[in-house]
C-alpha positions as CSV (number, residue, x, y, z in Angstrom):
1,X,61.1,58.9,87.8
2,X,64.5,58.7,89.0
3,X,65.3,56.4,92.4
4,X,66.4,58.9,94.9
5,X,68.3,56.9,97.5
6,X,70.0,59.8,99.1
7,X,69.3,64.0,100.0
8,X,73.0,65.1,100.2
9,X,73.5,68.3,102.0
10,X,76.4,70.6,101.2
11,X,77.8,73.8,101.5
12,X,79.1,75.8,97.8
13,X,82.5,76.4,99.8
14,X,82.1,80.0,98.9
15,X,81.5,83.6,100.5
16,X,78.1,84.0,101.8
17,X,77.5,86.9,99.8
18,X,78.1,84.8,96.7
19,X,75.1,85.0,94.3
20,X,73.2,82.5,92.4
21,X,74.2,84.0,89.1
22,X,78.1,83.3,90.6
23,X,77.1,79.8,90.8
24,X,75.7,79.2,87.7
25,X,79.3,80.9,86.7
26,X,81.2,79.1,88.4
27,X,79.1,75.5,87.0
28,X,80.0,77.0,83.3
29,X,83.4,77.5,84.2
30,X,83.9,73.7,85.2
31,X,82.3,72.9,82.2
32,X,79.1,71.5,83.4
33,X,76.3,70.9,81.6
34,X,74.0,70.9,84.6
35,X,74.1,73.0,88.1
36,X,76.0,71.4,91.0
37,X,72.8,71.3,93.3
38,X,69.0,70.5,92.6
39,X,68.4,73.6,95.5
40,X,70.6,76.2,97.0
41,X,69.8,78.2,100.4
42,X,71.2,81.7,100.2
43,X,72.0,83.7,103.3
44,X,69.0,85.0,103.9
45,X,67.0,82.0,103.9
46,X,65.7,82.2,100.7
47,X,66.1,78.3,98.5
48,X,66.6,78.7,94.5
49,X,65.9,75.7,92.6
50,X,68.7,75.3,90.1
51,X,67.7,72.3,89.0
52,X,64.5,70.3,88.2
53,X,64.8,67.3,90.6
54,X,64.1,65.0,87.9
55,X,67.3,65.8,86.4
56,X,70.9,64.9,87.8
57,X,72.9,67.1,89.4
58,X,76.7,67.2,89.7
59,X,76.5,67.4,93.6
60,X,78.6,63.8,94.4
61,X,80.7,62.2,92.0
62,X,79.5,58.7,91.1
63,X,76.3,58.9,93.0
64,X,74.5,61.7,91.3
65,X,71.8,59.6,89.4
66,X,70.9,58.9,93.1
67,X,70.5,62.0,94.8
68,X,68.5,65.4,95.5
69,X,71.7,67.8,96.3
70,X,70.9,70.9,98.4
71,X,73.6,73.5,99.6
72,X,73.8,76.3,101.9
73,X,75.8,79.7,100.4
74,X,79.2,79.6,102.4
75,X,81.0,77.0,104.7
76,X,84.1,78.5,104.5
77,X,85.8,81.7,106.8
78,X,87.5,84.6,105.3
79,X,90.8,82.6,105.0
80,X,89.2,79.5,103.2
81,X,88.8,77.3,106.1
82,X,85.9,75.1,106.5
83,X,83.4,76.0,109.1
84,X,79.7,76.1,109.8
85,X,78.8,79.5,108.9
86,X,74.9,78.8,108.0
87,X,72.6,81.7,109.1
88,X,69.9,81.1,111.3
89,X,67.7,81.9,108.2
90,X,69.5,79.1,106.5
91,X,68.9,76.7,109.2
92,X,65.3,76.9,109.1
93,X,64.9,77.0,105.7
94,X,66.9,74.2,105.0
95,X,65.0,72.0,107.5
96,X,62.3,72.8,105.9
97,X,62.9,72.5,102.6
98,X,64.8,68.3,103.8
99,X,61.0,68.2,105.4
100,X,59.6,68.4,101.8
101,X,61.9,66.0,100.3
102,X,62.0,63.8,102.5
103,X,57.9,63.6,102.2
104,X,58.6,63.5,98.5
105,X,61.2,60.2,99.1
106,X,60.4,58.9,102.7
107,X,63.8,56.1,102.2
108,X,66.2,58.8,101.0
109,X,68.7,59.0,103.6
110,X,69.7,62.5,104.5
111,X,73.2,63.0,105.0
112,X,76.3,65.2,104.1
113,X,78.3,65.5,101.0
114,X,81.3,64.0,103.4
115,X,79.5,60.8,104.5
116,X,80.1,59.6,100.5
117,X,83.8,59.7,101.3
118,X,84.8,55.8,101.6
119,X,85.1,53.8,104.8
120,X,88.7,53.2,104.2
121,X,89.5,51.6,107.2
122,X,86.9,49.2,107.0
123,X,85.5,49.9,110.3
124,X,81.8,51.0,108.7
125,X,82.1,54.6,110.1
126,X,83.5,58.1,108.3
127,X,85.4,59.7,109.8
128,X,87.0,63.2,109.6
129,X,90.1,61.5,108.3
130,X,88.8,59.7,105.8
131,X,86.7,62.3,104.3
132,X,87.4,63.5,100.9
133,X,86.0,66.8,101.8
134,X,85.0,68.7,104.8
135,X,81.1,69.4,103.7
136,X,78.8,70.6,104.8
137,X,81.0,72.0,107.7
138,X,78.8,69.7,110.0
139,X,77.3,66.6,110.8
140,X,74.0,66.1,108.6
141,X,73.2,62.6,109.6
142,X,72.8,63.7,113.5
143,X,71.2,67.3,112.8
144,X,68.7,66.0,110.7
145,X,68.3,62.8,111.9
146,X,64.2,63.6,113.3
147,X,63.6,64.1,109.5
């Protein structure tokens, strides 16, 4: 059983009417031997598993053997900027779905692939210009933080 310290939230920084097969694509591409996420919410609301959770994703570098990573299909507009694009169907789906992990590893912090970016100020918060990368397009800690 692996110690899951963290459920990292993302978005795949993608079309919303990119498939699962596109993913799984795209993971080949970059040469990965496994998916980027453990679960991934399309559009309509429907969650894949991509992964089994017992395995490690590639979701965060250097925290991975740590984590459950879940994503959202989309998070960026049509030009390629980030932005919180999730569906009403993928809002509820993925508070449900953080529900059931988070009953499945009751310490796992929730939060969002950003908040891994480094403090590099020192000041013991993240903030937007210190993050590596924009996702999820929102601020997981505080949306989820009844979870």
């Amino acid at each position: 059983m692996r110690d899951i310290r963290y459920i990292a939230v993302h978005c795949t920084a993608s079309s919303q009417m990119t498939t699962i097969r596109g993913l799984e694509m795209e993971f080949k591409r970059k040469g990965w031997k496994n998916p980027g996420y453990h679960y991934v919410v399309s559009a309509d609301g429907v969650v894949h598993q991509m992964l089994d959770e017992e395995r490690v994703s590639n979701g965060v570098k250097g925290w991975n053997s740590k984590l459950i990573n879940v994503a959202y299909i989309g998070g960026i507009d049509a030009t390629g900027k980030a932005t919180d694009n999730r569906t009403e169907a993928q809002k509820k789906s993925l508070r449900a779905l953080l529900k059931l992990l988070r009953s499945r590893y009751p310490k796992a912090t929730i939060q969002g692939h950003r908040d891994f970016s480094p403090d590099l100020n020192g000041d013991g918060k993240i903030t937007r210009n210190e993050w590596i990368k924009a996702c999820p397009c929102f601020d997981a800690k505080v949306e989820y933080k009844d979870i």
